[in-house]
N, C-alpha and C positions, 0 to 999 in steps of 0.2 A: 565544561559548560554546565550550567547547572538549570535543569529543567522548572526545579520548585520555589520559583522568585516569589514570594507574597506581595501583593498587590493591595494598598490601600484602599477604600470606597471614594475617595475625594475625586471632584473633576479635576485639580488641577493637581494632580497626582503625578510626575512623570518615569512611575519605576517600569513603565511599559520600555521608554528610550534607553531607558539603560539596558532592559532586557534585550532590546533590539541591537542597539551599538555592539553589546557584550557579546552578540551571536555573529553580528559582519567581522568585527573583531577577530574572534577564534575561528573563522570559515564555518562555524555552524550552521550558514546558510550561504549559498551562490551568493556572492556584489556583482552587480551589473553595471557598468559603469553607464551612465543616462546618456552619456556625449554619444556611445557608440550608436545607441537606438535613431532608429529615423522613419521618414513616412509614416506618420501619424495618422489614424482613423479614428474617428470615435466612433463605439460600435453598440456603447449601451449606454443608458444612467438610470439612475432611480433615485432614493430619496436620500440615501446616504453616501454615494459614489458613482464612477463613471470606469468605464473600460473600454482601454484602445486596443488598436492592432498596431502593431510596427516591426518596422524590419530588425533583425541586427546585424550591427556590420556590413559589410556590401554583398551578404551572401541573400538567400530567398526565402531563409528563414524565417517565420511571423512569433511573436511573441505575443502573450494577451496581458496589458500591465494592467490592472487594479489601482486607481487611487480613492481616497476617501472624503469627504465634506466634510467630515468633524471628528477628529480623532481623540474623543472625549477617553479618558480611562478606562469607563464599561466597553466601548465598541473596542479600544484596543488591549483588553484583557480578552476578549473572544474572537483576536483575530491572532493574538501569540497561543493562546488556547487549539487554535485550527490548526496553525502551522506545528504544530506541537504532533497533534493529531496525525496530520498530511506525514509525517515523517514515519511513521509506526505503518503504513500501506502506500508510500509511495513506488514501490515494487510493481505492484499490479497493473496489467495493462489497462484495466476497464477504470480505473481511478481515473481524474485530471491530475496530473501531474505540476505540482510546484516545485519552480525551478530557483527562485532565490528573491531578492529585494535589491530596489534604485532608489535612487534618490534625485528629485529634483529640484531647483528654485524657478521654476519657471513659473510664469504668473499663472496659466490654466492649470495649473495642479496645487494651486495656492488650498490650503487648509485650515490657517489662522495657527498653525506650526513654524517654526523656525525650520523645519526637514518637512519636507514632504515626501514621504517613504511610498512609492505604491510595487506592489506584487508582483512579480512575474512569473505569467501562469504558462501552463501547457497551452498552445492554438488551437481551437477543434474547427475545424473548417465546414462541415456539415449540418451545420446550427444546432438546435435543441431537439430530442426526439419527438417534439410534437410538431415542429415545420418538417420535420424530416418525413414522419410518416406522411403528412398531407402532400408535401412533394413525389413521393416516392412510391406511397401504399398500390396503388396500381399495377404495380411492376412485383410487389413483392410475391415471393412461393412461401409455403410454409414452412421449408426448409428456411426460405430467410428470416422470416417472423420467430420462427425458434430459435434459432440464432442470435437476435435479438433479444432476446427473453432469458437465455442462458447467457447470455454475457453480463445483464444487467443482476441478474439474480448470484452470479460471482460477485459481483461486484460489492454487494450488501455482505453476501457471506464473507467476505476479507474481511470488513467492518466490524462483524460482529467477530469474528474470531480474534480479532486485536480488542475486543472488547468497547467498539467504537458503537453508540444508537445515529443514526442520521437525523432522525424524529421531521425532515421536510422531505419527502421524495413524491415527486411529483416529474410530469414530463415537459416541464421548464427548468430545471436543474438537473434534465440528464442530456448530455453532449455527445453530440454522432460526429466521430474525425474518420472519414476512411472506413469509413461501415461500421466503424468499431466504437461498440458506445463505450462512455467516459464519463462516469459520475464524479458530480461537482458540487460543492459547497456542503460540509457535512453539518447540515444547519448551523450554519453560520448566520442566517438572516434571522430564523428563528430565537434562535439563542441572542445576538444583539438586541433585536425588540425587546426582548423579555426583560435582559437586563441593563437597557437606556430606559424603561418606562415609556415606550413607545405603544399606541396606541396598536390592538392586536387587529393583524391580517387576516385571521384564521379562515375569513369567508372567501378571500380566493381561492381557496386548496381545499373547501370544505371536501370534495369525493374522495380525496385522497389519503383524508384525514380519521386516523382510528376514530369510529363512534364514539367511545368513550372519552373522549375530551368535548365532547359537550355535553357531559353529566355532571352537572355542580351539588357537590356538598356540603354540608357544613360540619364541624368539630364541637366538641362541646360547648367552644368559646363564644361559638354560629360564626366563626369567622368558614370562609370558602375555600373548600379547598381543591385544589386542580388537579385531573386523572395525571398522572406522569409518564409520558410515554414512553417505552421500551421496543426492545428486538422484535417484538410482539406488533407493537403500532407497524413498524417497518415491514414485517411481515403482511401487513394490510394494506400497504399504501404499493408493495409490489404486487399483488393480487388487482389492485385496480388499473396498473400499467399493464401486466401481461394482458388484460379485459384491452385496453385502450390500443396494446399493439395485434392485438387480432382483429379490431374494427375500424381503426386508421383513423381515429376522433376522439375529441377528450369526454372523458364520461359526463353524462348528463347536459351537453353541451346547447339545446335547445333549453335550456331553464336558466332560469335569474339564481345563482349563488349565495343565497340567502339563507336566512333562520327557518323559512320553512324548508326549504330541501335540507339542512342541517337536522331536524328534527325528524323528516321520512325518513333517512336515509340514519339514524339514530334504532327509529321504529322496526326496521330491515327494508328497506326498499336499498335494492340493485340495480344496477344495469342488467339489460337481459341479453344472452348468449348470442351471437353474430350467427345466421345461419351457414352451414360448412365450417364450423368452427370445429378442431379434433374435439373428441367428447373426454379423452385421457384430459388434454389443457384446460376444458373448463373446468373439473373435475377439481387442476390444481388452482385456479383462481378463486374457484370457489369455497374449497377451505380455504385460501388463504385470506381473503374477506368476511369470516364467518365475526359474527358480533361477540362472540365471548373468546379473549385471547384467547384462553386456556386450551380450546378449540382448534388450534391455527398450527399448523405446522411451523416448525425451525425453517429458517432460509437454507440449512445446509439440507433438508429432506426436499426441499421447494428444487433446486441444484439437482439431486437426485434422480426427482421426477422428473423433471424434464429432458435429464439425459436420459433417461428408458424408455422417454418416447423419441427423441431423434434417434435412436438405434434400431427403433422397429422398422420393418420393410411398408414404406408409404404406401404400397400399391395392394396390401393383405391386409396388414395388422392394424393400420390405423383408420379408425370409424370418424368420421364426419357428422355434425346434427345439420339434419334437415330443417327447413320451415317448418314443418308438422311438430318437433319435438322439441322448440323454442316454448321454453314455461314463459306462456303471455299475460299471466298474474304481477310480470316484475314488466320496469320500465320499457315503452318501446322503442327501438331504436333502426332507424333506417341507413341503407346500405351505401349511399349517398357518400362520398369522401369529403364534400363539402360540410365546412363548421360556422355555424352563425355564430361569427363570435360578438356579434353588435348585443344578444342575450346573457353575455361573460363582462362583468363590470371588471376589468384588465386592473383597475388603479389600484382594486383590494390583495394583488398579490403582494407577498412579500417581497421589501425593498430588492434584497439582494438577489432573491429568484427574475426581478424584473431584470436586472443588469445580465443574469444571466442568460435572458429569455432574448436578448436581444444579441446574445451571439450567429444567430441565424442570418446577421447583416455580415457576417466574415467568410463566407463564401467564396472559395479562391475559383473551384471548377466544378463544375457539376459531378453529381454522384454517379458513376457508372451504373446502371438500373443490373440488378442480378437476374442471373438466368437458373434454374434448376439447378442447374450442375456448375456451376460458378460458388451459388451459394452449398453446396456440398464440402466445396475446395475450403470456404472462409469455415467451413464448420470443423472440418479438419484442423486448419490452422490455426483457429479457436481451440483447439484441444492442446495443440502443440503449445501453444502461451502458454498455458495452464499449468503445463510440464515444465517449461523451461521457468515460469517466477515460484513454482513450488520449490525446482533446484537453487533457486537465487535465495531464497527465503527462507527454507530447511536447513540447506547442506552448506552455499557457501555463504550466508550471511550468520548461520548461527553453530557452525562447526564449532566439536570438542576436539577434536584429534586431527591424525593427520591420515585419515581414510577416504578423506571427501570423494579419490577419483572411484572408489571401490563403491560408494555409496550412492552415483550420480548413476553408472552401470547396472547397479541391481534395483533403482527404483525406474531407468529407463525398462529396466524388464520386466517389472512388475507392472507396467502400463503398457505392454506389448509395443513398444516403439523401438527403434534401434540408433544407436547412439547416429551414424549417420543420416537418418531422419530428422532429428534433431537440430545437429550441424548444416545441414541443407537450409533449415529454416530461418538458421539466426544469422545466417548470409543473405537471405531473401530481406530479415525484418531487424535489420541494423538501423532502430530509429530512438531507443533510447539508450542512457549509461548501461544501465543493467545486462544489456544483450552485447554491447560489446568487449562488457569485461568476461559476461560467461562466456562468448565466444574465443576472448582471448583464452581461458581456462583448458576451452578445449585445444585451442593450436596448443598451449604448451603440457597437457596431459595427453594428447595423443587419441582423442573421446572424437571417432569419427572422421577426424583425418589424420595425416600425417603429424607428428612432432613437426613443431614451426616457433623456436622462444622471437624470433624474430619478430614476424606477425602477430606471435600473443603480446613482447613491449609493446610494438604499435597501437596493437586494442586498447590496452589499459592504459598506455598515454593518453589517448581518444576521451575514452572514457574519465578519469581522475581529473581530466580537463571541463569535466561538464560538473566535475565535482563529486565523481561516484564516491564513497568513504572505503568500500572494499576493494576498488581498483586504487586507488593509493598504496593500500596496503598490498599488491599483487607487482606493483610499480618497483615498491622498494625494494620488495623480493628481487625482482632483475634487477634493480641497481645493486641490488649486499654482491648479490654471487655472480653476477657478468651475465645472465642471463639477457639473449638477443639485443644486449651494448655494452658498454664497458663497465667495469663494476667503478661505483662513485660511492663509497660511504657517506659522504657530506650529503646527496644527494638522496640515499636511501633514508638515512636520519629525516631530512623534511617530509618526505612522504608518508614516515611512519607519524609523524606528528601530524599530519591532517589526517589520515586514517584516526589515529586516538580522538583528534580533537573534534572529527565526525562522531565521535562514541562509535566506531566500531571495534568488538573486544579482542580481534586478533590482533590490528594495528595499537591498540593500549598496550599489549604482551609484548610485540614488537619495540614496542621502543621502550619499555621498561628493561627487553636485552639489551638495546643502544647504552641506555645510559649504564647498564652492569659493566659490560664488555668493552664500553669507550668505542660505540660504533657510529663514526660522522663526530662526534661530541665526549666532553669530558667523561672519563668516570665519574658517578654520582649513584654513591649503594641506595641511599637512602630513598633518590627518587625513583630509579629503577623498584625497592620495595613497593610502596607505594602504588605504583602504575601494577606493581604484579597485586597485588589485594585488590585493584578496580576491576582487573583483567578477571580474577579468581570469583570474584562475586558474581559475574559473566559467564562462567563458567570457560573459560579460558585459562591455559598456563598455571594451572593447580598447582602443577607440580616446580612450577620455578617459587612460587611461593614458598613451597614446603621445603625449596632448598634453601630458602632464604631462613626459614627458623631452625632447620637442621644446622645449617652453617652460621648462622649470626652475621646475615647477610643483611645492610641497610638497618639490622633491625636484634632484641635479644635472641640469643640462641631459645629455643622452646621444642624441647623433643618430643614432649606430647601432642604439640598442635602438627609438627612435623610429620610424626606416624599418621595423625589421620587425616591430612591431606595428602600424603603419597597414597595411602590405602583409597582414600577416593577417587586419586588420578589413575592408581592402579587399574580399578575396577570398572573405568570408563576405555580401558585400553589405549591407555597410553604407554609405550613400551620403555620409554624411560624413567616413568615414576614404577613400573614392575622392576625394573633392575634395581632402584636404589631403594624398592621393599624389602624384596630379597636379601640385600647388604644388609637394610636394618633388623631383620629375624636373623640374619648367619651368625651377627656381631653382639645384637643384642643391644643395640643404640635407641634408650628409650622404652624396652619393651624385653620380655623375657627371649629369651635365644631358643629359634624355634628351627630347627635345620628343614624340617619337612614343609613347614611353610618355608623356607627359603629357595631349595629347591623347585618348587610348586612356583613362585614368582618369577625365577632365572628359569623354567621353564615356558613362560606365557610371553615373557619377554622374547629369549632365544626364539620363538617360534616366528617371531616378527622380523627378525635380523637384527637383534641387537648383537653387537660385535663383543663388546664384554661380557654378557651375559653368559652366550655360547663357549667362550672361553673357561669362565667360574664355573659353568656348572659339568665341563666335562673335567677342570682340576678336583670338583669336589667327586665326581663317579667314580676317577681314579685313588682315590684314598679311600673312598667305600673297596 
């Protein structure tokens, strides 16, 4: 599948559909078939689209579809753009979750398209976190408000660590499912206005919005030129949420959203600090809104901070500000949970922030209100997520070898949890792919419970059925070797082909051995090559590569490129590209004949259980 389509500037441009078709096509995204969906809701719209709720299938499952009013080429260049995105942090629990594309002809989803493609998203049932706090703030402890605060403040950190800006974050595009917030839309709204020539929103979200985007300059040419927002802006706009989740109201919420509050609030005027507010929290809000990026902490420092203060002892270590130490220089704001939003002109947010704003109508049951020690439990199991999409994300999404179980154990320990900790949890919180493939990892590694290949196929069936690309690849594994079913080559070969054709780089390695080995499918060198160079650039299967130009495999023999891809598979610890280093120093294949290096590699290998290695290198001790 090929991520970098070029996309013409014309409206009637249609390399968007091909890029769409081209991805339902290869599984690159979930198809939902439209007939199974039912029970329709509409639950939002705005100026470009609408979002329902509906069921799938006869189960009680809710789905949120996306459809669109005009899928001109800019809006649908920034929506294959999104989803492009959405796949690089779909892992993460604080993310929304997209789950694939429908298609309909039905007249209400009419587009002035031949297809009418709409989205289907993750459900959040708890509306947007600013109906949430207004419902809710009363009941909340500071324990829960921090909670909230580090979960959202994950949330950005993922972002930026995949190298993602959101540049719209506000608390109309952040989603509370089950206490658990869920960031949505990585400007997406924004990014469409900008590039349909849509008239700019920016006075709805002015508090939220780095100051610096309303400094206009000009260039030599006096043409204007506009602040660009980065990790930085994001860093500002989360500094005004922690503010807004300590005081249960949107900042500035008594004032008209205008060019003069865009200009104070330019000047430095803030919100001023909630009295009983921790004095550590504001501390962090308020660098994180300070006016000069440069000034502003990382989100991953913002993470930091807030975990050193959930870990102090609430009843000693942490200070509260009084009324007396509220700085009454900055705006004032009262403790009221009531918001006049008849002073909020609603229509200037952005389009696709409105759509989202009106998930607050999908409400299946009321939000259980937290208690002290309720919210201690979610802060704990908040930590546990954290653990187990790091293990999804590090270990078995981006494995070089084959240590994963040794690597999942020693970073359980380096986070003081213990691998049954763990495994407790992801039996409590089987609600996405990701946790019941991990979870199958552990039935079939033995991480926490019992060995079970039985239970772990059934996970990963579970799971490769919602589409995971690394439980395909875990699938085929019990189909190759009989593991917990009967072994099916034929059946292992497909698996391993949605794994590749998900890009994930073990299942590309995987069936580049298919087609070596004639495993389900023809021998075929040339394409098995191939798939092993996609796999290698991945950092996967280095070393089947290097067999292939050692051997003249699919491809010329090349003994230099040979040596230094086993030399690099070697040095990642893979114990079979150390064995057939070793051969190449003994022999001299390529490279001058180094016995002490050769021994040196049948040694790193044999340390591993390589069965020949141990062999060669106690024939070569006995002829020393």
């Amino acid at each position: 599948m090929n991520d970098n389509i070029e996309f013409n500037d014309t409206e009637n441009s249609n390399e968007w559909i091909k890029w769409i078709e081209e991805a339902i096509t290869k599984n690159y995204f979930k198809y939902y078939e439209f007939k199974y969906f039912n029970n329709f809701q509409e639950v939002g719209s705005g100026g470009f689209g609408k979002v329902y709720r509906a069921n799938w299938k006869n189960s009680h499952k809710y789905f949120a579809l996306k459809s669109f009013f005009n899928l001109n080429n800019a809006t649908a260049k920034e929506i294959v753009n999104e989803l492009k995105l959405q796949r690089e942090v779909d892992f993460h629990e604080n993310i929304i979750r997209f789950c694939g594309i429908t298609t309909s002809d039905q007249e209400i989803f009419q587009n002035g398209n031949s297809k009418n493609y709409l989205l289907v998203m993750e459900y959040a049932n708890g509306g947007t976190l600013r109906s949430y706090l207004k419902e809710h703030f009363n009941n909340l402890t500071w324990n829960g408000k921090l909670n909230l605060a580090l979960q959202l403040a994950h949330a950005v950190s993922c972002l930026h660590d995949e190298g993602i800006v959101h540049r719209d974050l506000h608390s109309n595009n952040v989603l509370v499912h089950q206490n658990i917030i869920k960031l949505a839309d990585f400007g997406l709204s924004k990014r469409i206005e900008e590039s349909s020539n849509l008239q700019s929103k920016i006075f709805g979200i002015i508090p939220y919005s780095d100051p610096k985007i309303f400094v206009r300059r000009r260039n030599n040419n006096n043409q204007i030129k506009l602040y660009s927002l980065n990790e930085k802006s994001d860093v500002y706009s989360i500094g005004v949420l922690l503010w807004e989740i300590s005081s249960g109201q949107p900042p500035f919420c008594n004032e008209p959203y205008d060019v003069s509050l865009a200009m104070e609030i330019l000047q430095g005027l803030r919100e001023s600090p909630v009295p009983n507010t921790l004095e550590d929290y504001v501390k962090i809000y308020k660098d994180c809104w300070n006016g000069e990026p440069d000034n502003r902490p990382t989100i991953n420092q913002v993470v930091t901070e807030l975990q050193v203060i959930i870990s102090k002892d609430s009843s000693t270590n942490i200070q509260v500000l009084s009324d007396q130490q509220i700085n009454v220089n900055t705006n004032e704001v009262t403790n009221t949970n009531e918001v006049t939003n008849n002073t909020i002109d609603n229509s200037l947010y952005g389009e696709m922030s409105q759509i989202i704003q009106n998930f607050n109508k999908m409400n299946m049951s009321e939000v259980v209100s937290s208690t002290s020690s309720s919210n201690k439990t979610i802060l704990f199991e908040n930590n546990f997520s954290v653990i187990a999409d790091k293990i999804i994300k590090d270990i078995l999404n981006k494995h070089i070898n084959k240590k994963e179980i040794q690597e999942i154990l020693n970073y359980l320990e380096e986070q003081n949890t213990t691998p049954q900790e763990i495994y407790n949890w992801l039996l409590d919180n089987q609600n996405n792919s990701n946790y019941f493939d991990l979870l199958g990892n552990f039935y079939y590694s033995g991480i926490g419970t019992n060995i079970n290949k039985q239970k772990a196929f059934e996970l990963f069936q579970r799971a490769a059925d919602l589409g995971n690309n690394i439980a395909h690849y875990d699938l085929g594994n019990c189909y190759r070797c009989g593991y917990g079913t009967d072994k099916d080559y034929n059946k292992a070969f497909e698996c391993y082909k949605k794994s590749a054709e998900g890009e994930y780089p073990e299942g590309i390695n995987a069936l580049g051995n298919c087609y070596s080995g004639g495993i389900g499918t023809m021998i075929n060198k040339k394409k098995a090559f191939k798939l092993y160079q996609k796999a290698a650039n991945l950092g996967v299967g280095i070393d089947n590569l290097a067999y292939c130009y050692r051997y003249g495999t699919g491809t010329s023999i090349d003994k230099r490129k040979s040596f230094e891809l086993f030399q690099k598979a070697a040095n990642l610890g893979i114990m079979e590209a150390q064995y057939e280093l070793a051969n190449i120093y003994e022999i001299g294949d390529g490279v001058m004949k180094n016995i002490n290096q050769a021994v040196y590699w049948y040694e790193k290998s044999a340390e591993q259980g390589h069965k020949n290695a141990q062999i060669r290198l106690k024939e070569i001790k006995q002829v020393e």
